[in-house]
Residue frames relative to the residue before (quaternion, step in Angstrom):
aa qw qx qy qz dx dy dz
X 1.0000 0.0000 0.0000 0.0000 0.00 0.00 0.00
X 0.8617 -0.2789 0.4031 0.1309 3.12 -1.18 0.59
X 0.1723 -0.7284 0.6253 0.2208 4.02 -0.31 0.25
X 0.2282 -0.7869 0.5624 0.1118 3.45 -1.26 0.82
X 0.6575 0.5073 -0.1528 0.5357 3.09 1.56 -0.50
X 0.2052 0.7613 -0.6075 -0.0961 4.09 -1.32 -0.53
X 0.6367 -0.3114 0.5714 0.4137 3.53 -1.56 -0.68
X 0.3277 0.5788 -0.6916 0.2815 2.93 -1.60 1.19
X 0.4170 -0.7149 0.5512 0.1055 3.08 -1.44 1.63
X 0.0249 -0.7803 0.6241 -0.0309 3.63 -0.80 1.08
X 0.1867 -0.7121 0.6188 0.2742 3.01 -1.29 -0.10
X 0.5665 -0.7183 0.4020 0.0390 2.98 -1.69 0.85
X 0.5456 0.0114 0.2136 0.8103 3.23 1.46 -1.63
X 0.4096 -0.6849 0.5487 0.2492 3.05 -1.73 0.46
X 0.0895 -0.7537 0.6330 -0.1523 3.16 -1.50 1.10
X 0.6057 -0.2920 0.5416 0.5045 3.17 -1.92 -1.10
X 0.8431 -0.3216 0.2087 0.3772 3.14 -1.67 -0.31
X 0.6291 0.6182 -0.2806 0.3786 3.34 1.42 -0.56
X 0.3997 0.6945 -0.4122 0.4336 3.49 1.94 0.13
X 0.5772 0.7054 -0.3104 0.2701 3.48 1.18 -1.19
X 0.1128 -0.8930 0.4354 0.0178 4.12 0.36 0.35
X 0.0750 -0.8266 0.5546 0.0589 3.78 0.24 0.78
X 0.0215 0.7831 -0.5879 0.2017 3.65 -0.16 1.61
X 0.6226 -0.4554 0.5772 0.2681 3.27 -1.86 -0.07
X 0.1485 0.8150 -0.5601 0.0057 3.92 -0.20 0.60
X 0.6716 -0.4788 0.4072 0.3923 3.64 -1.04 0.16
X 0.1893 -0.6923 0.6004 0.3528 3.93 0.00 0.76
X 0.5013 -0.5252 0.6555 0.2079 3.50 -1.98 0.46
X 0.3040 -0.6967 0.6491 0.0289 2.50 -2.02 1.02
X 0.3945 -0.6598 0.4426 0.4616 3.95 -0.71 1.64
X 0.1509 -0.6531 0.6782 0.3011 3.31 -1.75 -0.17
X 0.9187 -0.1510 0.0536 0.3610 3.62 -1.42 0.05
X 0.7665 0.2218 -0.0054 0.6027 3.98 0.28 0.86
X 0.7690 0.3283 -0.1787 0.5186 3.43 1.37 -0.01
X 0.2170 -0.6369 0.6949 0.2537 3.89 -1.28 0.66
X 0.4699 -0.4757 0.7308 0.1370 2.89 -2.38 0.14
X 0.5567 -0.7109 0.4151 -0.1112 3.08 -0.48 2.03
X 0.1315 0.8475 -0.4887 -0.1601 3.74 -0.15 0.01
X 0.3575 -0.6800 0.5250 0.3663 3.68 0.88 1.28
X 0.0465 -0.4289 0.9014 0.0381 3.04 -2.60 0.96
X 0.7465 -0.0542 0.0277 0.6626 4.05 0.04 -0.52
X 0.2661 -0.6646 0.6837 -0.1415 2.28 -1.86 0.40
X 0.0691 -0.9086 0.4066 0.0658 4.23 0.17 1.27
X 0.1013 -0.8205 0.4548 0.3312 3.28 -0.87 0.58
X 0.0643 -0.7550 0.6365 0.1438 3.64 -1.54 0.39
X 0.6929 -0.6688 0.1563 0.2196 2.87 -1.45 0.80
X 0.3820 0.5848 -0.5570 0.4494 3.68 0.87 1.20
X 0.6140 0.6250 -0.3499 0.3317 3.48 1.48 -0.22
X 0.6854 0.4901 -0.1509 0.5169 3.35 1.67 -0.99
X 0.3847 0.7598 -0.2848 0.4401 3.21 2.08 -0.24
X 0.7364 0.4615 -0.0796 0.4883 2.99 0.38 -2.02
X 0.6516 0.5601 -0.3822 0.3401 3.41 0.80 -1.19
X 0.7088 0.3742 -0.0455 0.5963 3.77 1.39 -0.91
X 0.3116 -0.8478 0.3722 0.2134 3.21 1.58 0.99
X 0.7466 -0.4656 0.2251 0.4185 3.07 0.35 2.03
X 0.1164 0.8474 -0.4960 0.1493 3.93 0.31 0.53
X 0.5897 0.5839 -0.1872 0.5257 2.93 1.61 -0.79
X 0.6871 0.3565 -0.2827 0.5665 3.80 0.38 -0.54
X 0.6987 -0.4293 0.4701 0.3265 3.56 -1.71 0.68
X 0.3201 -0.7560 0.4304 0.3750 4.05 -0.78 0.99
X 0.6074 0.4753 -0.5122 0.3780 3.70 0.74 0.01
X 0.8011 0.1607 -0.4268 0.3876 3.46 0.79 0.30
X 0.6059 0.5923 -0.4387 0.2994 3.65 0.39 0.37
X 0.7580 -0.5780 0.2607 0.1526 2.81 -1.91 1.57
X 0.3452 -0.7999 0.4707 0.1396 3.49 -0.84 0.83
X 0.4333 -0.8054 0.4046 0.0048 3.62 -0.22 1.29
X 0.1374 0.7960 -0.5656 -0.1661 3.80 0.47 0.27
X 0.2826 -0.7342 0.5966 0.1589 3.82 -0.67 1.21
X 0.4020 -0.0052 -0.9102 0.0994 1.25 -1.92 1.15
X 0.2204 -0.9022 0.3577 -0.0973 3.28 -0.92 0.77
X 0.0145 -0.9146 0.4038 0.0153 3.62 0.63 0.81
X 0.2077 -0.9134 0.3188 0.1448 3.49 -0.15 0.77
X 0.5506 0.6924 -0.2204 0.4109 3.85 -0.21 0.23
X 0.1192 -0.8141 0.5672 0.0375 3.38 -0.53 1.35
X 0.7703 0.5333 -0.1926 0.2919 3.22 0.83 -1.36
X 0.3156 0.8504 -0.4160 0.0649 4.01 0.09 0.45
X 0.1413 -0.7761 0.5954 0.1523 3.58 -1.28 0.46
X 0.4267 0.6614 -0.5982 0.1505 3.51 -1.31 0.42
X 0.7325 -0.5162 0.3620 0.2567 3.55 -1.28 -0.85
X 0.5174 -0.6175 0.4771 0.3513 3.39 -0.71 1.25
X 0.1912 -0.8054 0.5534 0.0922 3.06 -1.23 1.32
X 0.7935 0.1144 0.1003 0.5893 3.07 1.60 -0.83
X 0.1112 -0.9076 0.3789 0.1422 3.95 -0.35 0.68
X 0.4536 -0.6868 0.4465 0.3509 3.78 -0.39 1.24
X 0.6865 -0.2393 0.4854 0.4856 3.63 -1.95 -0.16
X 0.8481 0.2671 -0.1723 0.4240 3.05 -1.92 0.52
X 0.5312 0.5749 -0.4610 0.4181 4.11 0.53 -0.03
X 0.1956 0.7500 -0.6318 0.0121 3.44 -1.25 0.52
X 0.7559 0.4454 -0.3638 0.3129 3.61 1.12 -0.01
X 0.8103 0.1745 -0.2976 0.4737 2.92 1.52 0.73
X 0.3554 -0.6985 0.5911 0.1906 3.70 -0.76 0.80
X 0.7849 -0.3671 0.4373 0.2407 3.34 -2.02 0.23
X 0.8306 0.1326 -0.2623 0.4730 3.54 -0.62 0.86
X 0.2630 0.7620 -0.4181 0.4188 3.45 1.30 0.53
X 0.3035 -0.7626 0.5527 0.1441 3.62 -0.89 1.48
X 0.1423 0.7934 -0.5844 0.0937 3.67 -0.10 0.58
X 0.2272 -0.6157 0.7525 -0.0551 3.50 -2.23 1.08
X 0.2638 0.7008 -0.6421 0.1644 3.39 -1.48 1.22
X 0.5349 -0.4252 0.6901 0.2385 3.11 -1.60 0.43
X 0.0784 0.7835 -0.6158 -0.0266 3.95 0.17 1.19
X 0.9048 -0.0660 -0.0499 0.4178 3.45 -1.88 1.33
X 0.4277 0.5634 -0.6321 0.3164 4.13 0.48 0.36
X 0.5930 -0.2018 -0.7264 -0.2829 1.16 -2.30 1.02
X 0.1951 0.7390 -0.6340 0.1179 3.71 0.77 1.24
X 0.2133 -0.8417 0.4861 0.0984 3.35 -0.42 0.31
X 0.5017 0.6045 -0.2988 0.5418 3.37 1.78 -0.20
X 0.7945 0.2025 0.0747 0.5676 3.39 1.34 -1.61
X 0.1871 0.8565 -0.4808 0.0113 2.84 1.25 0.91
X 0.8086 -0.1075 0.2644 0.5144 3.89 -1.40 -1.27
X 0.1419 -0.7629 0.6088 0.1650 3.58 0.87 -0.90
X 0.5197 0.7218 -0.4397 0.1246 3.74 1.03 0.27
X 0.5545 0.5178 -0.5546 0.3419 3.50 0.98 0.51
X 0.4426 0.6442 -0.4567 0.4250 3.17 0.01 1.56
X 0.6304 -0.4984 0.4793 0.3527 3.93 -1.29 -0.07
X 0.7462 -0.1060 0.0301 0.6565 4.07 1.12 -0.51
X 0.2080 0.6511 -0.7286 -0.0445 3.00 -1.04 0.45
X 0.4840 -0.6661 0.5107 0.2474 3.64 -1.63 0.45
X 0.4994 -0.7666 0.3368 -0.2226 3.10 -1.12 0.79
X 0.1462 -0.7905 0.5452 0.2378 4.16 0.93 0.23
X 0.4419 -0.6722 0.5450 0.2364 3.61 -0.61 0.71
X 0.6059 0.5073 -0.3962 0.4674 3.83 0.92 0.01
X 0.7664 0.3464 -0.3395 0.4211 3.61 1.48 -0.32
X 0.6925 0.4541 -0.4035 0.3891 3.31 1.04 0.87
X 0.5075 -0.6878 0.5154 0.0605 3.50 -1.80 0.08
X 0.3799 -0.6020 0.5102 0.4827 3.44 -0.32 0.45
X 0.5975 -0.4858 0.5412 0.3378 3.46 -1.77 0.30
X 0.2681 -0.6729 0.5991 0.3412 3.40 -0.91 0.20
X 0.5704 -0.7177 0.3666 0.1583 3.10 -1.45 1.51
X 0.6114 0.4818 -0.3104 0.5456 3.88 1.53 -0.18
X 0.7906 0.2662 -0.3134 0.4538 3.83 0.69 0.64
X 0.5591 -0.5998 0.4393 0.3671 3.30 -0.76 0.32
X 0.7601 -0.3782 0.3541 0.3922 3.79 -1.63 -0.29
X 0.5598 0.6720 -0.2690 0.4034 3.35 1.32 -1.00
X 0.6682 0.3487 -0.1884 0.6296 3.67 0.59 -1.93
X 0.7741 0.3578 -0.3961 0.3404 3.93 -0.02 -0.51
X 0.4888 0.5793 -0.4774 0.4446 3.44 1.33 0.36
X 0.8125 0.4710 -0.1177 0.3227 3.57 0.83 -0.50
X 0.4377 0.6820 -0.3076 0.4986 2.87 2.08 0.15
X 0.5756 0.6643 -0.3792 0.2891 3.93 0.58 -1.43
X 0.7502 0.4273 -0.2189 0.4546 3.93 0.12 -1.56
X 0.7687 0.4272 -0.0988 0.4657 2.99 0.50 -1.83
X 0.7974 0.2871 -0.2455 0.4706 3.64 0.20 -0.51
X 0.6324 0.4480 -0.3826 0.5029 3.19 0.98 0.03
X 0.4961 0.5446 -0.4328 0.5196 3.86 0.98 -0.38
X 0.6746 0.4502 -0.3236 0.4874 4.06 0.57 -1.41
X 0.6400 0.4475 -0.3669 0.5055 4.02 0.64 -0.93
X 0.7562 0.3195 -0.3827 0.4238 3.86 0.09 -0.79
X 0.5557 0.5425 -0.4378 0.4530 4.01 0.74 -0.79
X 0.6991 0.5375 -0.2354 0.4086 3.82 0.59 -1.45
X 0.8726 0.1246 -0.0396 0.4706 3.93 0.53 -1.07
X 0.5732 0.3941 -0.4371 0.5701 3.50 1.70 -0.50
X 0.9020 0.2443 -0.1751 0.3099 3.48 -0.18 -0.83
X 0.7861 0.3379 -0.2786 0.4362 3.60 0.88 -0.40
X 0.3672 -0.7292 0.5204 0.2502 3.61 1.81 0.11
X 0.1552 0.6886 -0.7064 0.0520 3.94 0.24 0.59
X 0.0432 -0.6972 0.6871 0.1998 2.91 -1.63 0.78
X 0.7175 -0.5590 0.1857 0.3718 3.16 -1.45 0.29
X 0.6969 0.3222 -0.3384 0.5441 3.98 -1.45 0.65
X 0.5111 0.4648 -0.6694 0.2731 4.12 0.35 -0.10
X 0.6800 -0.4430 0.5822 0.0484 3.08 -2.09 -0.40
X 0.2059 0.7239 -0.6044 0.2613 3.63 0.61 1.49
X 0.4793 -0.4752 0.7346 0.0692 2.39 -2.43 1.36
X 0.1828 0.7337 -0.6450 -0.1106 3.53 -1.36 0.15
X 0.0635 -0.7845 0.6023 0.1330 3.83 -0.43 1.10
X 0.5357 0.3257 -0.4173 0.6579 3.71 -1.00 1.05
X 0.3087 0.8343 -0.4566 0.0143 3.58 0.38 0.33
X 0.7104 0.5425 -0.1451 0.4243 3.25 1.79 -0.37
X 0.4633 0.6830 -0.3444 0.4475 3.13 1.94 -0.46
X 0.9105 -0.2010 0.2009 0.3003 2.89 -2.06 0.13
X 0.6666 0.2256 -0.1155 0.7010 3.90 1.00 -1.81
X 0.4839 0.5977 -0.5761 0.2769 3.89 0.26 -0.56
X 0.8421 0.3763 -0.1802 0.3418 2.93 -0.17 -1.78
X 0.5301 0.4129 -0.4394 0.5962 4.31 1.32 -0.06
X 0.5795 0.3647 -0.6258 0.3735 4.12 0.29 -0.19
X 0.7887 0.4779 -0.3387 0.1866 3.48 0.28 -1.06
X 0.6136 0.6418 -0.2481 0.3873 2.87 1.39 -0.39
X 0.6831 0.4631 -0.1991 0.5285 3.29 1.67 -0.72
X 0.5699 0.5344 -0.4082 0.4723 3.16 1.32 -0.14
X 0.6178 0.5630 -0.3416 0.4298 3.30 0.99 -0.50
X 0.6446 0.4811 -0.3785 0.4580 3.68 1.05 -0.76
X 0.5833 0.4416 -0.3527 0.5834 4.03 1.42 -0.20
X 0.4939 -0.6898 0.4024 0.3440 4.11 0.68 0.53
X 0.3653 0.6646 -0.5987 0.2576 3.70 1.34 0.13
X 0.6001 -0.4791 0.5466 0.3340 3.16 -2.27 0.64
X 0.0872 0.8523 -0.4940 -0.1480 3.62 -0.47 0.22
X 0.2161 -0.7554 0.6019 0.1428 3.68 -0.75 0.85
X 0.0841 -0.7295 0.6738 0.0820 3.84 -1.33 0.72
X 0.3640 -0.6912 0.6214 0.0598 2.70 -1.28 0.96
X 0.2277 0.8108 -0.5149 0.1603 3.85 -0.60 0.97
X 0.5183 -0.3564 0.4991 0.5961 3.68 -1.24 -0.26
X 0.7712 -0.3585 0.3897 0.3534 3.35 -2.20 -0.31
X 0.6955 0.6305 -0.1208 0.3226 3.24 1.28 -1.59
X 0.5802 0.5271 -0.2892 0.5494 3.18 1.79 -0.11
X 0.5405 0.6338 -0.4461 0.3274 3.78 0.99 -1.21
X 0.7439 0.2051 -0.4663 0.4327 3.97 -0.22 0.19
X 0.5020 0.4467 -0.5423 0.5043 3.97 0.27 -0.04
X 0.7677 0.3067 -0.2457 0.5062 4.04 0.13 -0.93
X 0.5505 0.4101 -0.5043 0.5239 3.60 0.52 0.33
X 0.6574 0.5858 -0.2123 0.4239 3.66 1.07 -1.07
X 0.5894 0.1999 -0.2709 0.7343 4.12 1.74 0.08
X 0.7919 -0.5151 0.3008 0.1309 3.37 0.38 1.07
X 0.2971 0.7708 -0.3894 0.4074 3.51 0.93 0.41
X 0.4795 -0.7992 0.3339 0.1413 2.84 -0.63 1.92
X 0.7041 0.1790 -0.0153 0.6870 3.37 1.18 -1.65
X 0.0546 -0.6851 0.7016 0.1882 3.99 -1.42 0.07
X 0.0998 -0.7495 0.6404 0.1347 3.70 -1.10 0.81
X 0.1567 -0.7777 0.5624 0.2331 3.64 -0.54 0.12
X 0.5569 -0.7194 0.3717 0.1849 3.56 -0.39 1.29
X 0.6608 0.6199 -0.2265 0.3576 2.96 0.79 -1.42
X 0.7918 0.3021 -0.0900 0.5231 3.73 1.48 -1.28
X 0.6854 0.2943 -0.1963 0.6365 4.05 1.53 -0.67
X 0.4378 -0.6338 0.5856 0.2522 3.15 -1.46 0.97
X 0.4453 -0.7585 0.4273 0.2091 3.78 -0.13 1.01
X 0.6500 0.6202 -0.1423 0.4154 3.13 1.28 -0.95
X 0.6634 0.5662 0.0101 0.4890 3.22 1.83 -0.66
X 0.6422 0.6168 0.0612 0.4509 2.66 1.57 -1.56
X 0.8205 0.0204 0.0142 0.5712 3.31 1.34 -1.38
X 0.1708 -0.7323 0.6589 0.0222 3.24 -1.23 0.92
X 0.9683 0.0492 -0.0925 0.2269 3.33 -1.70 0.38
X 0.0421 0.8817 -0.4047 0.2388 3.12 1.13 1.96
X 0.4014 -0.6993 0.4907 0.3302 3.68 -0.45 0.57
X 0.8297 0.2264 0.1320 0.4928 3.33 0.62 -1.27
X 0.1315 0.6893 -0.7099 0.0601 3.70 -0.54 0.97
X 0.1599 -0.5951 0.7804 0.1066 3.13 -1.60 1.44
X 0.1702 -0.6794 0.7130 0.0334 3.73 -1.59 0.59
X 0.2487 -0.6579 0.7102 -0.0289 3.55 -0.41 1.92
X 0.8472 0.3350 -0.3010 0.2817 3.86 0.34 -0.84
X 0.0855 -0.8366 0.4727 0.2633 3.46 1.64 -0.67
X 0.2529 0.8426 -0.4633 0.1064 3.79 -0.70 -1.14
X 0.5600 -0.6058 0.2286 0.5168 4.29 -0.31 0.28
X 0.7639 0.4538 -0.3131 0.3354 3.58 1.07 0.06
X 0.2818 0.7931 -0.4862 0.2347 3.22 1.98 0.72
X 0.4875 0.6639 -0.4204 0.3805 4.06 1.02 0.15
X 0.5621 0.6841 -0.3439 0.3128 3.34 1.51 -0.85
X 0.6561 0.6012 -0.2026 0.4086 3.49 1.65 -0.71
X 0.2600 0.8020 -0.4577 0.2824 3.39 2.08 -0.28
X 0.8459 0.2117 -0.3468 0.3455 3.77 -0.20 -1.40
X 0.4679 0.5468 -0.5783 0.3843 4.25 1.03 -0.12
X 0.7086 0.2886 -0.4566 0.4540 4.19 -0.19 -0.08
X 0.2550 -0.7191 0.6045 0.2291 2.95 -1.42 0.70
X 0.6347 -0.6076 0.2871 0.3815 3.65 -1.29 0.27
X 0.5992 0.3799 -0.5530 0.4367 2.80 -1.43 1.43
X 0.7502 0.5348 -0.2198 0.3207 3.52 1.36 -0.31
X 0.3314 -0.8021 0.3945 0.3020 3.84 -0.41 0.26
X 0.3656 -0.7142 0.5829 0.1289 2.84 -1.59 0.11
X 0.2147 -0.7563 0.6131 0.0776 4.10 -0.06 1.51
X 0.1889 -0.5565 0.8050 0.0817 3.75 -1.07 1.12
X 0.0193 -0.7709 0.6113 0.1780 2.99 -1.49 0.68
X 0.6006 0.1776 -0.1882 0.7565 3.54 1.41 0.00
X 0.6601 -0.5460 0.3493 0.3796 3.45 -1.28 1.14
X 0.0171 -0.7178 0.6960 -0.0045 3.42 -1.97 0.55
X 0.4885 -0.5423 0.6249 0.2769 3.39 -1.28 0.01
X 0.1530 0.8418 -0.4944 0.1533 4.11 -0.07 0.79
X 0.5583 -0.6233 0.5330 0.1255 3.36 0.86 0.97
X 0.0517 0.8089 -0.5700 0.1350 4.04 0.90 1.00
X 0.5524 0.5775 -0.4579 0.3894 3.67 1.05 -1.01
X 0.7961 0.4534 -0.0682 0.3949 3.35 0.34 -2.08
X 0.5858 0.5213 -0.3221 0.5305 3.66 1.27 -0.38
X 0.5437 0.4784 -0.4346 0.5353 4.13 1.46 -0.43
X 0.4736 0.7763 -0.3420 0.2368 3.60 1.22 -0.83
X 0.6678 0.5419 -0.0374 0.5090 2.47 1.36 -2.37
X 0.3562 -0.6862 0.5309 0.3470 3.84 0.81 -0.74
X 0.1751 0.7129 -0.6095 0.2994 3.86 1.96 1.12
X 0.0461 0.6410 -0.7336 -0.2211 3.53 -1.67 -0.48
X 0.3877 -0.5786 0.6411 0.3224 3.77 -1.43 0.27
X 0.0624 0.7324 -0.6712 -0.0959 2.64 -1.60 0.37
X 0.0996 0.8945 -0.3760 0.2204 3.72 -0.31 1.10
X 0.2235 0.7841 -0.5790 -0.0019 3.94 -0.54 -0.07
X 0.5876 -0.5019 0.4898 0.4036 3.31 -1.61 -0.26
X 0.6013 -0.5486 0.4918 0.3092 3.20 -1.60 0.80
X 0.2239 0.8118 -0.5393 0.0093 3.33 -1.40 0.34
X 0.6754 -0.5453 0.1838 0.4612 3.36 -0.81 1.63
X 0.0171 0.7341 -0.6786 -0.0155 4.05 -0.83 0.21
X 0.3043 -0.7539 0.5572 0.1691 3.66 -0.33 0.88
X 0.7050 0.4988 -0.1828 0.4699 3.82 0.87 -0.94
X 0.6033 0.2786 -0.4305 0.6107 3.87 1.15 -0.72
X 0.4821 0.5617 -0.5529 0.3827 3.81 0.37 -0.15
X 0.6431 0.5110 -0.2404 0.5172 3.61 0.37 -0.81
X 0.8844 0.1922 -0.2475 0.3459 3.43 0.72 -0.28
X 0.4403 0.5263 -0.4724 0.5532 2.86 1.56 0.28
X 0.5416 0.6038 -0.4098 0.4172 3.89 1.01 -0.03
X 0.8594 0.2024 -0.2894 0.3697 3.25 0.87 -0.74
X 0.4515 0.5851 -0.4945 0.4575 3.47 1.40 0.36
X 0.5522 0.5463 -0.4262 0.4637 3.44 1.20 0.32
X 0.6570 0.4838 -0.2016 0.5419 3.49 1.00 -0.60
X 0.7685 0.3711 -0.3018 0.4250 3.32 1.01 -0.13
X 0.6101 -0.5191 0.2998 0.5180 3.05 1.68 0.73
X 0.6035 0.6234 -0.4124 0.2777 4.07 0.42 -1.12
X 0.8524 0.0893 -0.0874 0.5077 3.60 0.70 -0.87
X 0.4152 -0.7198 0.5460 0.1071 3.48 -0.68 1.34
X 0.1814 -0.5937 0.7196 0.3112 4.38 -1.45 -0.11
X 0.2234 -0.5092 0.7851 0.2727 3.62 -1.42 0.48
X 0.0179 -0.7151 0.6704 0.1970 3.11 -2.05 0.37
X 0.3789 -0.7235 0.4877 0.3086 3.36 -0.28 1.07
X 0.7011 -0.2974 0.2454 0.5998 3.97 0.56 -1.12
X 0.3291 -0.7344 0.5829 0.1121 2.95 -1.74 0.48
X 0.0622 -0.7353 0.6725 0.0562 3.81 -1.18 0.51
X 0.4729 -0.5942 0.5404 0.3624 3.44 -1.74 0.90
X 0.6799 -0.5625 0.3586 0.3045 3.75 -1.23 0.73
X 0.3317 0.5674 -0.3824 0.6495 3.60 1.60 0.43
X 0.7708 0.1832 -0.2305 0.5650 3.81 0.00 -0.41
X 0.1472 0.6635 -0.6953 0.2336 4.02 0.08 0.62
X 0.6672 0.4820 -0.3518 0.4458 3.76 0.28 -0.09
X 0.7298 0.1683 -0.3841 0.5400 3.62 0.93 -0.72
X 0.4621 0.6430 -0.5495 0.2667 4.00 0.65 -0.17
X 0.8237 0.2787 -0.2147 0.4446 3.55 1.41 -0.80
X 0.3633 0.5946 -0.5196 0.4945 3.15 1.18 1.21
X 0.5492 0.5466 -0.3939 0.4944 3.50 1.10 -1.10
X 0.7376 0.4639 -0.1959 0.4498 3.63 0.67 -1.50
X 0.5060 0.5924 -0.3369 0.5286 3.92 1.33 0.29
X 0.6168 0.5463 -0.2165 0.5236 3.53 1.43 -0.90
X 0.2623 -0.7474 0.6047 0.0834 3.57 0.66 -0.40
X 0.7265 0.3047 -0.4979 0.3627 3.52 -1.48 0.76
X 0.2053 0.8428 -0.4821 0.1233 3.48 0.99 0.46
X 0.5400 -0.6084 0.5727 0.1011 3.61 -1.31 1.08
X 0.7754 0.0935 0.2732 0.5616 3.76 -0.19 -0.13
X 0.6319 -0.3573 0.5290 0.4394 3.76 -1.80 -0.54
X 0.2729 -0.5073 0.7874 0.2195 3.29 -2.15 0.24
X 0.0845 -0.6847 0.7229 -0.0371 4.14 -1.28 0.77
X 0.3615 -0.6250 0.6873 0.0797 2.43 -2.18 1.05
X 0.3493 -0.6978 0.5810 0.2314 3.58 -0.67 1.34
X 0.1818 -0.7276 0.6213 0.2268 3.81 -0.63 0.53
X 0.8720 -0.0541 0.0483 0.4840 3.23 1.17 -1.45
X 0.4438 -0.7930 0.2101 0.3606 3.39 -0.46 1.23
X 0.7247 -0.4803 0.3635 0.3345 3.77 -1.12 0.67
């Protein structure tokens, strides 16, 4: 018979990483429009360490309520194990990647686990030139850099993008997609990144740590911000007017004095897309867009992966190995 049961990392109470709990849970079953996933990795991003600390971070009159248990994870790759009613575009043993149900956060992916199930609109074949690991780490992050880049900022081709966070998780997919639209593209990082970002092709590299960025550049079409924070305004005089600025994690940007400037924003929330999945798959196969992985842990250690992810300066993604290669 069948297993009814599996591994999966939940949480119980909020906390630090030590909230994380690797248990036995009932395995799910797809329902109407959906398959049943057998995790190989699993990625984390940061709504995962969020939730884990029931959102602690955000103001309490606006932040999301968790009913715990709690299973974290959106991002996951592996192999149809099993197909709900009403499926036809994909069968059993099928490699597939997705960005699964975000931004529910109640119902999210559930992918730090052994199966979880899936709508068949939020996934993607797997691209065939990486393993389970790198296609775990693409979905959030590379889908957040694809929808900011073509849903919301409309790049056209040859402009002139900044990206600061250039090495992280979405950094390192803006630059890379900007690069497949011929734009000049400048990243902003520590030092310790400048050969990996010289390595996806980056036109200009600044290291923060030693040039005042603000100073430095001038008359940018596009600024994407991976790091946001209260001094994300400091970047006002590097865009010139007519150009925007993409927050991706909240900041403080001085919107009054940026209409001054003739800046606009442009931004939205991420949100599963089964079809840009598919194409960020095959600009992967065609060599154009690379995954960084920063590190990897087996889904038993979910507690130190989000300690690693507590440290900040991350390269690329951090993954959970569900199963080994």
């Amino acid at each position: 018979m069948p297993r009814t049961t599996m591994k999966a990392v939940r949480v119980h109470a909020f906390g630090g990483p030590e909230a994380l709990v690797y248990e036995e849970v009932p395995r799910p079953e797809p329902g109407p429009g959906e398959v049943l996933v057998r995790v190989h990795a699993a990625c984390l991003n940061p709504p995962d360490w969020y939730g884990r600390t029931g959102f602690a971070n955000i103001p309490e009159e606006i932040r999301p309520r968790l009913s715990l248990p709690w299973t974290p994870g959106s991002d996951i790759s592996g192999v149809v194990a099993a197909v709900g009613p009403e499926v036809t575009d994909l069968t059993e043993g099928d490699a597939v990647f997705g960005l699964v149900r975000f931004p529910d956060i109640h119902n999210g992916g559930k992918g730090y686990a052994e199966y979880t199930t899936s709508p068949v609109s939020h996934l993607a074949r797997k691209p065939e030139s990486i393993d389970h690991v790198r296609a775990a780490g693409v979905p959030m992050a590379g889908l957040t850099a694809y929808q900011f880049l073509f849903d919301h900022v409309r790049l056209e081709p040859g402009k002139t993008v900044l990206v600061n966070g250039a090495a992280g998780g979405v950094g390192h997919f803006l630059v890379q997609l900007a690069k497949t639209r011929d734009a000049h593209v400048i990243a902003v990082a520590s030092g310790r990144h400048k050969e990996f970002l010289r390595g996806l092709g980056v036109d200009e590299f600044i290291d923060y740590t030693i040039t005042d960025v603000a100073k430095a550049v001038r008359g940018v079409d596009h600024l994407l911000d991976t790091v946001g924070g209260l001094q994300g305004h400091r970047f006002l005089p590097v865009v010139k007017a007519g150009g925007t600025i993409s927050p991706v994690f909240f900041g403080e940007y001085h919107h009054d004095r940026a209409a001054e400037l003739g800046i606009t924003f442009a931004s939205g929330q991420v949100h599963s897309d089964g079809a840009q999945m598919a194409e960020l798959a095959r600009l992967i196969d065609t060599g154009a867009v690379r995954v960084g992985i920063d590190s990897v842990f087996p889904l038993a250690d979910a507690a130190r992966a989000h300690d690693r992810a507590e440290q900040g300066h991350i390269q690329g993604k951090i993954v959970l190995q569900v199963v080994e290669e």
